[in-house]
Each structure stands twice: as C-alpha cells, then as structure tokens.
ZADO-1210 file (C-alpha; in nm, 4 decimals, padded with zeros to 6 digits):
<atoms>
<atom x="-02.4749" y="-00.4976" z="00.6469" code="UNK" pos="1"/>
<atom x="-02.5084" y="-00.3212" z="00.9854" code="UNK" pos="2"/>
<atom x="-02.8233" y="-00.1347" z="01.0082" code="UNK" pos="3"/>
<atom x="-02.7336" y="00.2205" z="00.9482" code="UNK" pos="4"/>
<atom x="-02.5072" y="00.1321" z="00.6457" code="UNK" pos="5"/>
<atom x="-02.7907" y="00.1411" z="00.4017" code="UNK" pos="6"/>
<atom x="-02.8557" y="00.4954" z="00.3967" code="UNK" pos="7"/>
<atom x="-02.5180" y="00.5579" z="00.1876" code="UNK" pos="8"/>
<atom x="-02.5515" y="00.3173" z="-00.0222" code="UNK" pos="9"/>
<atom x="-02.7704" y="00.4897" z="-00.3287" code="UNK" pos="10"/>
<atom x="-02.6167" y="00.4629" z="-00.6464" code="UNK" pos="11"/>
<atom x="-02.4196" y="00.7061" z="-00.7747" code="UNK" pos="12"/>
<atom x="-02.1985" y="00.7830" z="-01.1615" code="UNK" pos="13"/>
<atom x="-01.8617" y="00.6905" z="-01.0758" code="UNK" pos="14"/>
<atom x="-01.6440" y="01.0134" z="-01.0970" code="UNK" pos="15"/>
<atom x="-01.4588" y="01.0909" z="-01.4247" code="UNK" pos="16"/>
<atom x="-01.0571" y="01.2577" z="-01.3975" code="UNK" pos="17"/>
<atom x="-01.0813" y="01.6697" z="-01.4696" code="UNK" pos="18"/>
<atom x="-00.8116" y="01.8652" z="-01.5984" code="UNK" pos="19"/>
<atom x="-00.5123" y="01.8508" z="-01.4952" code="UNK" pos="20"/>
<atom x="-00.4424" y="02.0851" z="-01.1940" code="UNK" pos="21"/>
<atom x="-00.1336" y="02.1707" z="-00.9344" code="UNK" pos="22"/>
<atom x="-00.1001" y="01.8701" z="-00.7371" code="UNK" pos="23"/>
<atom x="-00.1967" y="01.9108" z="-00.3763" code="UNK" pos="24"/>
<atom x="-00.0098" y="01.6932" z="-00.1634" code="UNK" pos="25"/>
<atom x="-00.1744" y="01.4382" z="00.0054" code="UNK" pos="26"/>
<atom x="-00.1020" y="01.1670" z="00.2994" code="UNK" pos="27"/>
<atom x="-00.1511" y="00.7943" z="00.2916" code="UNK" pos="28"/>
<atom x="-00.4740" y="00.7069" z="00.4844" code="UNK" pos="29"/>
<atom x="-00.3836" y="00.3408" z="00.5461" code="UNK" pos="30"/>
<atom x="-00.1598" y="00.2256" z="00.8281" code="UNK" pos="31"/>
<atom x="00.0598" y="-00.0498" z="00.6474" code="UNK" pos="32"/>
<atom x="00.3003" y="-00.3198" z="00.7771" code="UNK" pos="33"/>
<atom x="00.6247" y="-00.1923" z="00.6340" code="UNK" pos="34"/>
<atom x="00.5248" y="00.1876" z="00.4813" code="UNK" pos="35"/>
<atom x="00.7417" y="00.4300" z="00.4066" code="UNK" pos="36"/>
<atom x="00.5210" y="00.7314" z="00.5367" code="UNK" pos="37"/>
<atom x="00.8251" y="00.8295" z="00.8077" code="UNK" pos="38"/>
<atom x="01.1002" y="00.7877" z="00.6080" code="UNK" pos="39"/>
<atom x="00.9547" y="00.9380" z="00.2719" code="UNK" pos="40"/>
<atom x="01.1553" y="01.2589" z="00.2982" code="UNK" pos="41"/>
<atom x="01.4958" y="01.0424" z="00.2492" code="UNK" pos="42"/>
<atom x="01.3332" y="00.8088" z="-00.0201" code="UNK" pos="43"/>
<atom x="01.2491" y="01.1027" z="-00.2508" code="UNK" pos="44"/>
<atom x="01.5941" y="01.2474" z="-00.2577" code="UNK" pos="45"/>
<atom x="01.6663" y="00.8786" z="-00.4773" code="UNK" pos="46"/>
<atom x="01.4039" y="00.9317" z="-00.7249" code="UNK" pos="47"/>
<atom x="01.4653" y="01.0938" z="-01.0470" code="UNK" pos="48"/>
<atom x="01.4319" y="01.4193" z="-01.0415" code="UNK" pos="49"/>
<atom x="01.2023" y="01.4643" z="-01.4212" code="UNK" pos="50"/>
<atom x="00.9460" y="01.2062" z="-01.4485" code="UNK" pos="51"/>
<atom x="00.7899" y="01.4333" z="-01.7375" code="UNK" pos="52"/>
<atom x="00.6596" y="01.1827" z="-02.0054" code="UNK" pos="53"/>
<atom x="00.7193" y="00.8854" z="-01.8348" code="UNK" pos="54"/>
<atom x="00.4476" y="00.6115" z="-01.6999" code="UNK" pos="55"/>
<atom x="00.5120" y="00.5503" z="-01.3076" code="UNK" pos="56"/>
<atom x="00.5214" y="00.1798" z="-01.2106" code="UNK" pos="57"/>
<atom x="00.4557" y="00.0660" z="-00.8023" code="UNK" pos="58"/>
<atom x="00.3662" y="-00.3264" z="-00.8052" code="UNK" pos="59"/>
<atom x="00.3613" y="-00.3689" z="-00.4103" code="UNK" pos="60"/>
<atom x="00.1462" y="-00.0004" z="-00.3437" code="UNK" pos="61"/>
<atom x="00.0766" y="-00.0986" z="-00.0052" code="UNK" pos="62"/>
<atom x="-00.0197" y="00.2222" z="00.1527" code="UNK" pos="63"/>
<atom x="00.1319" y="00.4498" z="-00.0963" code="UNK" pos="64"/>
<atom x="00.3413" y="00.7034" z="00.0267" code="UNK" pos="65"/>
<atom x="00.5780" y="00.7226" z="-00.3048" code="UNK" pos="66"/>
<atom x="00.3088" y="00.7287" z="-00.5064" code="UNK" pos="67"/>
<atom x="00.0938" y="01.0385" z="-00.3128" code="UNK" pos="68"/>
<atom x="00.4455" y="01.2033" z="-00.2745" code="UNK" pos="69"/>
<atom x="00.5576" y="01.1903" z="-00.6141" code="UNK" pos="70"/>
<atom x="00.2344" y="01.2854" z="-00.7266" code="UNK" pos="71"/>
<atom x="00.2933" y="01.1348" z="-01.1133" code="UNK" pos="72"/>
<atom x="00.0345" y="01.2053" z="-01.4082" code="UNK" pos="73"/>
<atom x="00.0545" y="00.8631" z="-01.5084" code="UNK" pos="74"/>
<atom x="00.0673" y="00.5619" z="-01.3195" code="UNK" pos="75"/>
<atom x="00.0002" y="00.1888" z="-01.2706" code="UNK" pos="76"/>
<atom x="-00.0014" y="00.1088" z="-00.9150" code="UNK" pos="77"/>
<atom x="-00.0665" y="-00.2859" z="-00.8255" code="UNK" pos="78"/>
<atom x="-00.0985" y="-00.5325" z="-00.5441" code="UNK" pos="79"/>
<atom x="-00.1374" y="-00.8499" z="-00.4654" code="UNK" pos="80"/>
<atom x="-00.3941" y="-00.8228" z="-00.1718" code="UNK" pos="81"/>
<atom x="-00.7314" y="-00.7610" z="-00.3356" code="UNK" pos="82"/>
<atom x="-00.8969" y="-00.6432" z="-00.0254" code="UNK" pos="83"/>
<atom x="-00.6361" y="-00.3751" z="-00.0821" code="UNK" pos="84"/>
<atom x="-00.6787" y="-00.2430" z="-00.4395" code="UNK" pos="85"/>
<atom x="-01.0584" y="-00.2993" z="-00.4380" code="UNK" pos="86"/>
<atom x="-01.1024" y="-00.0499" z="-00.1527" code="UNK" pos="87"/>
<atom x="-00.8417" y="00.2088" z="-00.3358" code="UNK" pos="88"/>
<atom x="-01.0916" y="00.1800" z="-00.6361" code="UNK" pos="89"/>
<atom x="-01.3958" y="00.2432" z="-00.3997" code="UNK" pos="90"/>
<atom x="-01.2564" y="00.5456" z="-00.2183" code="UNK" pos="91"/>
<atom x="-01.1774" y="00.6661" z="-00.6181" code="UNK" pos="92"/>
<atom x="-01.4999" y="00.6345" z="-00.7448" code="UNK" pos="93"/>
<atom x="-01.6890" y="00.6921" z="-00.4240" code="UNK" pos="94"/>
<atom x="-01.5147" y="00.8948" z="-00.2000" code="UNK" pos="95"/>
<atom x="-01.7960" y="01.0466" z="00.0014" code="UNK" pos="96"/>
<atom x="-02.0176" y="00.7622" z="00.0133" code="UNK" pos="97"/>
<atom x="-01.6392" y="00.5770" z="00.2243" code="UNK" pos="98"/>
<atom x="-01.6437" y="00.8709" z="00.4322" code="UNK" pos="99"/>
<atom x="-01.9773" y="00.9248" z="00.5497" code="UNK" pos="100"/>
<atom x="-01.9751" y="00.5028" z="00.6343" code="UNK" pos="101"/>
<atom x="-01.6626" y="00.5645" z="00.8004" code="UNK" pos="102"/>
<atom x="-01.8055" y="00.8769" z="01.0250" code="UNK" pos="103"/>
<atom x="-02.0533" y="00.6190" z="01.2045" code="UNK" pos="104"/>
<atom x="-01.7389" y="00.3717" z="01.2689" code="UNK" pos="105"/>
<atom x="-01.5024" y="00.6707" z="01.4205" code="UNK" pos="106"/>
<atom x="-01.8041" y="00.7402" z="01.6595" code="UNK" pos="107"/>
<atom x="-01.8852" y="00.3928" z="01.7726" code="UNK" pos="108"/>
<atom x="-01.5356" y="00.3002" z="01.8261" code="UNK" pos="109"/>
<atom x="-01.4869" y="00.0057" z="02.1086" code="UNK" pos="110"/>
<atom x="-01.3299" y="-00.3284" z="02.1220" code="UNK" pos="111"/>
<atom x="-01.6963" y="-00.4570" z="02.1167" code="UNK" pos="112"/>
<atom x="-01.7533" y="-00.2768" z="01.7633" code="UNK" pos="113"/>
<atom x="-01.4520" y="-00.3722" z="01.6308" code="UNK" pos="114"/>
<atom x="-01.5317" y="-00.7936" z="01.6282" code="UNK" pos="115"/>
<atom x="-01.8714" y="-00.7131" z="01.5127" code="UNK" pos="116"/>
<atom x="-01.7343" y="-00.4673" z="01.2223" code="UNK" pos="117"/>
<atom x="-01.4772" y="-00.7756" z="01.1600" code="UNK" pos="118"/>
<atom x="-01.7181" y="-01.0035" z="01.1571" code="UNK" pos="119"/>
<atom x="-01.9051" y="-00.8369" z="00.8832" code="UNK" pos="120"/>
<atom x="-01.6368" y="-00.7608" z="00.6713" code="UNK" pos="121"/>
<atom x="-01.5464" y="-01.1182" z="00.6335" code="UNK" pos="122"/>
<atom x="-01.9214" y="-01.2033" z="00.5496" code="UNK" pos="123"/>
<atom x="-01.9642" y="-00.8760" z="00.3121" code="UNK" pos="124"/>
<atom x="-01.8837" y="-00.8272" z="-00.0754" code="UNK" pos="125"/>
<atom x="-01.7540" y="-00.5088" z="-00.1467" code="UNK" pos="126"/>
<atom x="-01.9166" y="-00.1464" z="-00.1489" code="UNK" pos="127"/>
<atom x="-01.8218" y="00.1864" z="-00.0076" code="UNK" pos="128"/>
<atom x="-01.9566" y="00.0405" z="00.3140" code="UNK" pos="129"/>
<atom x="-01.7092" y="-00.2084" z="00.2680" code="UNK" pos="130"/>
<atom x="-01.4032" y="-00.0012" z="00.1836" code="UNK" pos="131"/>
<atom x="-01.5573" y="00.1938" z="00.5396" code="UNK" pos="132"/>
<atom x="-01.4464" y="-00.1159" z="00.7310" code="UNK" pos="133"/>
<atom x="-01.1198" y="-00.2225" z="00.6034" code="UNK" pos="134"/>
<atom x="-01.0452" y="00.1278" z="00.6516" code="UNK" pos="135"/>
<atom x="-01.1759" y="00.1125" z="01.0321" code="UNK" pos="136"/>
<atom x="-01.0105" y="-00.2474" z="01.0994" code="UNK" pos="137"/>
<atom x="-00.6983" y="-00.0997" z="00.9741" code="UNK" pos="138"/>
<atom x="-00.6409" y="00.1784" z="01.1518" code="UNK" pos="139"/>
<atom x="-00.7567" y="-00.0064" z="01.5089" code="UNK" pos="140"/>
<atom x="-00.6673" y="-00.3335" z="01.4883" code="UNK" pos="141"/>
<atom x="-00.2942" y="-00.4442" z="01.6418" code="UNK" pos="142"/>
<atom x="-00.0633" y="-00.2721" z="01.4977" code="UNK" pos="143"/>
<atom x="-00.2023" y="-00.2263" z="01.1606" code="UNK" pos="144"/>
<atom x="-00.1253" y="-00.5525" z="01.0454" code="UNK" pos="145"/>
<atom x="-00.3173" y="-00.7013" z="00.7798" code="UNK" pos="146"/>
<atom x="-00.3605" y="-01.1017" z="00.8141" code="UNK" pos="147"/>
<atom x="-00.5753" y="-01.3934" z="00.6776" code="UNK" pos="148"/>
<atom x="-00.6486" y="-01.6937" z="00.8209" code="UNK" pos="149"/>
<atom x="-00.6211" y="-02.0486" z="00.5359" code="UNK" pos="150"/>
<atom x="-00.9907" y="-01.9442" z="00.3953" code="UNK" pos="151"/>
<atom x="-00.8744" y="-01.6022" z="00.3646" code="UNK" pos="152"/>
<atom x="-01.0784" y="-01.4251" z="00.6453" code="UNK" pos="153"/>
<atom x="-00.9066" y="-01.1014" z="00.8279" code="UNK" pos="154"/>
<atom x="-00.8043" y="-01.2190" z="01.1682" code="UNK" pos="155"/>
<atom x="-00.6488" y="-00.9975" z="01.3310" code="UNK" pos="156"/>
<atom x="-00.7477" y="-00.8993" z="01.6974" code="UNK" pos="157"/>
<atom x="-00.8265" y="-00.5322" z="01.8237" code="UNK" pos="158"/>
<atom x="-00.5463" y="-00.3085" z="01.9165" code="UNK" pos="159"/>
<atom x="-00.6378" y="-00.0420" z="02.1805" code="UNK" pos="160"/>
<atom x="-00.4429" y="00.2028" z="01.9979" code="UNK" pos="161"/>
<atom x="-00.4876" y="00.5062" z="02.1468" code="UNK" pos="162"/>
<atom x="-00.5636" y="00.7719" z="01.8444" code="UNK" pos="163"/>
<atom x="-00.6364" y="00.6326" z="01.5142" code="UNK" pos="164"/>
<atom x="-00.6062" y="00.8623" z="01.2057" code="UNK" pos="165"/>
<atom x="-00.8600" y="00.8547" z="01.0127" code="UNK" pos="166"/>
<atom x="-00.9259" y="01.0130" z="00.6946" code="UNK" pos="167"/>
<atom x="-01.1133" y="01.2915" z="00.6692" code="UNK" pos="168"/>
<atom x="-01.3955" y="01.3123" z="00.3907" code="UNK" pos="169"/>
<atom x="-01.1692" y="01.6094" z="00.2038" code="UNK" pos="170"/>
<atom x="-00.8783" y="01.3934" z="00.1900" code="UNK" pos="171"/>
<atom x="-01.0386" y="01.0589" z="00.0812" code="UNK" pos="172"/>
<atom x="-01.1645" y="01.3377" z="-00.1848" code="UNK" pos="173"/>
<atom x="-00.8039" y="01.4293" z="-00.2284" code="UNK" pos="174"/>
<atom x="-00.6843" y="01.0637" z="-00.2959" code="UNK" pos="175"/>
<atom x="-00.9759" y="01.0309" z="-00.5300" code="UNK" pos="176"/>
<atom x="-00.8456" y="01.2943" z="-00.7259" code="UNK" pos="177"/>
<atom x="-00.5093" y="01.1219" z="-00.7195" code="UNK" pos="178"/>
<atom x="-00.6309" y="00.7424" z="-00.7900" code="UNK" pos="179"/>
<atom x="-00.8153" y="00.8766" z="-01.1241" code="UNK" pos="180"/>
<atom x="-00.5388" y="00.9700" z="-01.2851" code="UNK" pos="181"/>
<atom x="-00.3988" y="00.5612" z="-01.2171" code="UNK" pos="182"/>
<atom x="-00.4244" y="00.2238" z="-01.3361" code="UNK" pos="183"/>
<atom x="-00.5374" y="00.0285" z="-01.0067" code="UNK" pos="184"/>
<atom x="-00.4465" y="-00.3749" z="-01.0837" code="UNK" pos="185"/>
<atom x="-00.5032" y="-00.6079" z="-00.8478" code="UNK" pos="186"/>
<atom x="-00.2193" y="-00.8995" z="-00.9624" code="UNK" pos="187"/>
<atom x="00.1446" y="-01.0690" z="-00.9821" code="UNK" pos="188"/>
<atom x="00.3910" y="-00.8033" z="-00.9844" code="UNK" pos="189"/>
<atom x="00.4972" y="-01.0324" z="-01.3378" code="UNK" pos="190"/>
<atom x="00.1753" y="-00.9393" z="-01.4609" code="UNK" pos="191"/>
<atom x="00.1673" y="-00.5336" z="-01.4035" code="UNK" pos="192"/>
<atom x="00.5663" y="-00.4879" z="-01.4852" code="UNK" pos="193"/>
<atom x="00.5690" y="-00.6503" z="-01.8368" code="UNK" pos="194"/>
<atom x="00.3583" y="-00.3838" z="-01.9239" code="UNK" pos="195"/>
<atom x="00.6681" y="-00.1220" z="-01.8172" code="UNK" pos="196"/>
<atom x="00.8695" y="00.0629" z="-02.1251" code="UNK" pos="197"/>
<atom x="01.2054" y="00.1894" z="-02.1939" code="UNK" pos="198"/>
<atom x="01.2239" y="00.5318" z="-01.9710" code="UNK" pos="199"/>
<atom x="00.9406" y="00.4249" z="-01.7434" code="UNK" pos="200"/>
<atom x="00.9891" y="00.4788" z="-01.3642" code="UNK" pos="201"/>
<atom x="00.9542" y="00.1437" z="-01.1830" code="UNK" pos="202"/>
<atom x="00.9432" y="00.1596" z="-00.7858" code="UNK" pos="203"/>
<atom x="00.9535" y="-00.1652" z="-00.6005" code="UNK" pos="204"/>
<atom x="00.8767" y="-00.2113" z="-00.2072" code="UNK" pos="205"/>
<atom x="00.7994" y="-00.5928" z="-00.1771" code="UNK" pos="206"/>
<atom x="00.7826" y="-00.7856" z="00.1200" code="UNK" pos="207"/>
<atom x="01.1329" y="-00.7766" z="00.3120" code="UNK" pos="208"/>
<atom x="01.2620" y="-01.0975" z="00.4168" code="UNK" pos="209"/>
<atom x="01.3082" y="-01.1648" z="00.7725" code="UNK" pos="210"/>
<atom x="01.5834" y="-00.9768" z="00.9889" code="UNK" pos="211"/>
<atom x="01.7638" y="-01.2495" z="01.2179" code="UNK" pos="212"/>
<atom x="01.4725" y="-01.3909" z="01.1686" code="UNK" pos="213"/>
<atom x="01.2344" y="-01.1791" z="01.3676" code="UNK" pos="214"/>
<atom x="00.9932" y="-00.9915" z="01.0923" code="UNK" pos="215"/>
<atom x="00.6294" y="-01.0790" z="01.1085" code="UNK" pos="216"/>
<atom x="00.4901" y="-00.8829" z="00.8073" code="UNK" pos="217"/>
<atom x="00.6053" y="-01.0663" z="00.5263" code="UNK" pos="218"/>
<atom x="00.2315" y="-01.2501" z="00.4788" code="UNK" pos="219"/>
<atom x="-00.0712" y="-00.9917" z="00.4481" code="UNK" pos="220"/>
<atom x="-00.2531" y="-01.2364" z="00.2024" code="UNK" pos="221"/>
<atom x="-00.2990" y="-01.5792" z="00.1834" code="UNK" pos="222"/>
<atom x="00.0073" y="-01.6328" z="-00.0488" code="UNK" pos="223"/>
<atom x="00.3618" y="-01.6043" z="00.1421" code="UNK" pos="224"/>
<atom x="00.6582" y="-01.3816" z="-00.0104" code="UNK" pos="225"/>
<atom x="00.9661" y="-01.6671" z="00.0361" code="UNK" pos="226"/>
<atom x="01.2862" y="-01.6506" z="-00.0953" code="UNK" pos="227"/>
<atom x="01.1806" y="-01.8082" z="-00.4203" code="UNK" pos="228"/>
<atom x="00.9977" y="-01.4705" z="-00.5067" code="UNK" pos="229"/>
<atom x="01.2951" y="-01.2428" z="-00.4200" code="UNK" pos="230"/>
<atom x="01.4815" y="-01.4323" z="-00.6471" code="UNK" pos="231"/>
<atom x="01.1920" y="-01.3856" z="-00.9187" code="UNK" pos="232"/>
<atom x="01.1745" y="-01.0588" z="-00.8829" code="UNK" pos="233"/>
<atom x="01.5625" y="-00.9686" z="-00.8934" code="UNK" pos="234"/>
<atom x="01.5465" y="-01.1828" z="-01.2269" code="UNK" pos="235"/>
<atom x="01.2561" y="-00.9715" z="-01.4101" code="UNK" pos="236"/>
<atom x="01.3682" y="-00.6498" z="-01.2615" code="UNK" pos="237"/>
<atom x="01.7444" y="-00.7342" z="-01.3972" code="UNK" pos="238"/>
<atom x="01.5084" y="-00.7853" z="-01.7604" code="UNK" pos="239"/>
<atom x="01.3439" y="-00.3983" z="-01.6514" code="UNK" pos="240"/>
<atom x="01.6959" y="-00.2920" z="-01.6677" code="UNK" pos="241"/>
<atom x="01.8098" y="-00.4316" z="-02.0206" code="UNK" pos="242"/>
<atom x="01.4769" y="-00.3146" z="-02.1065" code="UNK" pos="243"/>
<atom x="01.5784" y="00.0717" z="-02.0295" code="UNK" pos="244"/>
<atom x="01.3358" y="00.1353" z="-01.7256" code="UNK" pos="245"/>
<atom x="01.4657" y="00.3396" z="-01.4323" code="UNK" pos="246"/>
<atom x="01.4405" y="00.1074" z="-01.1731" code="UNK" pos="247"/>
<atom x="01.4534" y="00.1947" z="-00.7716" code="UNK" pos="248"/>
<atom x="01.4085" y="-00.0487" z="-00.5062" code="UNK" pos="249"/>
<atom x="01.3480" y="-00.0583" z="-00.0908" code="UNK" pos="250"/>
<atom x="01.4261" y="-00.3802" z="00.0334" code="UNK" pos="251"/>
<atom x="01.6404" y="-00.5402" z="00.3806" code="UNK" pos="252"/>
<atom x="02.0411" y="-00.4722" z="00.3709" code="UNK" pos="253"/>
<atom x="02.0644" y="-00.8706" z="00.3883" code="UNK" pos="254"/>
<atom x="02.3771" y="-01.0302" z="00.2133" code="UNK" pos="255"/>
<atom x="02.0569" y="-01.2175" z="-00.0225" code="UNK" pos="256"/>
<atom x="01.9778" y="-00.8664" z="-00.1121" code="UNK" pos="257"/>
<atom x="02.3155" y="-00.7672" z="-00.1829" code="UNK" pos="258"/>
<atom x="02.4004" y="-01.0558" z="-00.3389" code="UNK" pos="259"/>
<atom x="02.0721" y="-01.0227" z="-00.5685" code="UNK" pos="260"/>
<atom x="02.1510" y="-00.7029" z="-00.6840" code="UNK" pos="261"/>
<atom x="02.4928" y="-00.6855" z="-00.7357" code="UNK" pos="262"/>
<atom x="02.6163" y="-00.4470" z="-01.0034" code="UNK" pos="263"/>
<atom x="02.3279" y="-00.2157" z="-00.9121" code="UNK" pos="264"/>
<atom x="02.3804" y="00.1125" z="-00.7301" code="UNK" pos="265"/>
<atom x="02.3236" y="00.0216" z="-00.3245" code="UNK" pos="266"/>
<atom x="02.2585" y="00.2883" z="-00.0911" code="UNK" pos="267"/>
<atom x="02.2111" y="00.2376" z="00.3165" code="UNK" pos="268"/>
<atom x="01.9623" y="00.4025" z="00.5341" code="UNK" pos="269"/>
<atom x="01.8935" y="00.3969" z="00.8932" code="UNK" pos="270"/>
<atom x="01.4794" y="00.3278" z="01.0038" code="UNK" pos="271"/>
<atom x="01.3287" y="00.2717" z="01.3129" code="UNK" pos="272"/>
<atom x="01.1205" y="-00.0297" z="01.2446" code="UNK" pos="273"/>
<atom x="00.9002" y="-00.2827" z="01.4024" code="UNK" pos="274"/>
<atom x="01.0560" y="-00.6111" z="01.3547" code="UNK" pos="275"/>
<atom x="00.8629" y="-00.8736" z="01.6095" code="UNK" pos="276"/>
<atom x="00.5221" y="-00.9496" z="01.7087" code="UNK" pos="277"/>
<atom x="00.5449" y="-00.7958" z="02.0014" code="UNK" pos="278"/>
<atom x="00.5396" y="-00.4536" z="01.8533" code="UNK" pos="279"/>
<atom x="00.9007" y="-00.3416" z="01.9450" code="UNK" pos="280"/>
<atom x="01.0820" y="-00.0660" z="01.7855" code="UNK" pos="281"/>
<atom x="01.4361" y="-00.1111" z="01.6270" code="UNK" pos="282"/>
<atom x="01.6818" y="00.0375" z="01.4621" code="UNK" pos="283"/>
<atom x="01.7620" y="-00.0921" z="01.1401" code="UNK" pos="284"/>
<atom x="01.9471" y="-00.0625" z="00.7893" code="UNK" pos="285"/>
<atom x="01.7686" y="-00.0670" z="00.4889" code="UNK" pos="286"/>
<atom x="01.9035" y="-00.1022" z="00.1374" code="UNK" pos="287"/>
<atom x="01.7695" y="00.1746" z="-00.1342" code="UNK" pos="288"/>
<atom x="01.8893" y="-00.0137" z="-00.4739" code="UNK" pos="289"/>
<atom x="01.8710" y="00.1732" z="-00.8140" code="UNK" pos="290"/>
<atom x="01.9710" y="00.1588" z="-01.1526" code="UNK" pos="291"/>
<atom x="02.0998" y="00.4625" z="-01.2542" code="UNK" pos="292"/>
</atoms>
C-alpha cells in the first residue's frame, strides 16, 4: 500500500440499489482496447428498440459503452479478465472511497509514479485503493492496453499520453448507480449465456481476430481468444437463437466471420481503429451481426 492510501480505507456498508429513477446517462470511465465509446451512436440504431421486461446479456463488457448507453433495468454483464469485473464491483459498492484514492494518483502523475503505482498493483489484493490503480494504469499507460505477462502481472509500459480522463467522483457515483442494478460475473462467456431466456437481449463484443494480421488486442488476460473460440461462440450463440434470444453481435468483416454467421442478418460499418502496435489509426469495416 503506498503511504497515503490508508486513510480511505475505513470500512464502510456496501450500498444497496434505490428506486428506480430516470436514467441519467453516463460515460464509460475505462479506456479499452477495442470499445465502442466513438462509434456508439451507430451501434444503438441496431438494438431493439423495447427492451421492457427483458434481462440484458453483455459477456465481453469491456469498458461498457452499450451497457451505460442502453441504460437496461436488468442486466448480467461478464468478463473474462478479473482485474476487470472486480474493480467494476469496487467502484459499485465503494464509489467514493475509488475516487478519493484516485484524486492523489491524478495529482502525482509522472512516468516515475506510474512504475511504482504498477509495481504495487501487481503485489496488492484488491480494495478501493486497488480499483484506484487499475483505473490510473489504464488511463496512462500506452495506449490503454491491458496486458499480462505468463504469471499474470500487468506489464504494460507508461504512455505519455497527454490528457487522461479520469473519472470524476460524481460519475464513478453515477456508474455505481448503474452497476447496482447488474449481475457483475467474472467467467466463460459459456458460463454467463446459459443463463439467457427466450426474449432476452444478448450483446456480444469479443475479441476480433486479427486484420491482415496486424491487431494486437486480442490478449488482455492470460488466456488468448484463437480461432477455436470464435468458432465456440458462433456455435452457442446459433443455440441463443433456437433458444428465442435477440441476439446482436460486433465483430471483424472477415470471410471467418461471415462464414460463421451465415443466415444471420450482416450489416457493415466504417471505424477508425487502431490496428498495430505502433498505435496507428485506420480505417476499417466492421460487421454488426443480428438475429432479427
């Protein structure tokens, strides 16, 4: 623990969901490899338009843009990287406690700061100190990329970007408010979509396979997303359909993809992505795939 961090730390209740109020919209606070947070606006003309009733399903919720811009009153957002869901939980039950941690980090700010904050994140269990640095790595590290090493120990290098967001304490509050009204797994997509029903809305982002070869995101745990898993997941979410759940997908316009999904409704956008390691914006085609 570095030596101011103790002084948030006092335990606290863990914050119980009110009623239900107007949603207030409310931005992702992560910077994540592959996020939809600029493109959002064309994403949300797919979705269907009444999700009244239904149970909203995200199994890769990265940083969680159709989740926050959806705003549904009942969901089950998932993902595989722990480090991930476990801070989501902390900024839900603690969302102060994140943001006064995360005040001290925004102040210090350096390249010197940022090994030593690394450095104690990979030798720290989790609190809302913790959830205070991955949200501090994330947003100034290179190119918000989140990496493990073989013993599963962030490793990725400082990025000298010039003005991080971060959150403010009234929108961590915000998301709070948001994450209470979710399930928060940490898990196999398998595990989280068996639990989907008939009229359900499932939303899948996974990992994109490479683009001529040149994508760099497709590992952000210690597990790899290969082309066995796209195949997995085209099975089970071919079993969502029969099943009766709305089902919309963002994934690479690859002929795999289109090949995978064949006989379901395939829709092209344009996106300005990063696609190599050396940070270098392109113009690509992505696939939006749905069901109905």
């Amino acid at each position: 623990m570095l030596p101011w961090e103790s002084i948030f730390l006092e335990r606290r209740p863990i914050r119980k969901a009110s009623a239900y109020r107007a949603p207030v919209p409310v931005r992702p606070f992560l910077r994540w490899a592959g996020g939809k947070r600029q493109i959002i606006s064309k994403l949300i003309a797919f979705a269907p338009s009444d999700l009244t009733g239904t149970t909203y399903y995200e199994p890769f919720l990265g940083a969680g843009s159709m989740f926050l811009a959806l705003e549904p009153e009942t969901a089950t957002i998932s993902d595989a990287n722990r480090h991930l869901i476990t801070c989501y939980r902390r900024v839900r039950d603690e969302p102060r406690k994140v943001s006064a941690c995360l005040r001290y980090h925004i102040r210090t700010n350096s390249e010197e700061y940022y090994y030593r904050v690394r450095d104690r994140y990979n030798a720290s269990k989790w609190s809302a100190a913790q959830a205070a640095r991955f949200i501090y790595l994330n947003q100034t590290c290179f190119g918000g990329i989140f990496r493990v090493n073989k013993k599963g120990k962030f490793n990725v290098p400082y990025g000298w970007k010039d003005t991080p967001h971060f959150p403010t304490q009234r929108e961590l509050v915000k998301l709070s408010e948001r994450l209470l009204r979710a399930s928060l797994i940490a898990g196999p997509f398998e595990s989280v979509l068996d639990r989907a029903q008939k009229g359900d809305f499932v939303y899948l982002d996974p990992p994109y396979p490479p683009l001529n070869g040149t994508a760099y995101f497709t590992h952000y745990t210690m597990d790899r997303f290969r082309d066995d898993d796209q195949k997995r997941l085209a099975k089970l979410v071919r079993k969502l359909k029969r099943r009766g759940c709305l089902i919309m997908m963002s994934n690479a316009d690859t002929p795999q993809i289109r090949t995978l999904y064949k006989g379901f409704t395939l829709k092209r956008i344009s996106v300005t992505r990063f696609v190599s390691a050396k940070l270098t914006k392109h113009a690509v085609n992505e696939l939006v795939i749905t069901n109905y």
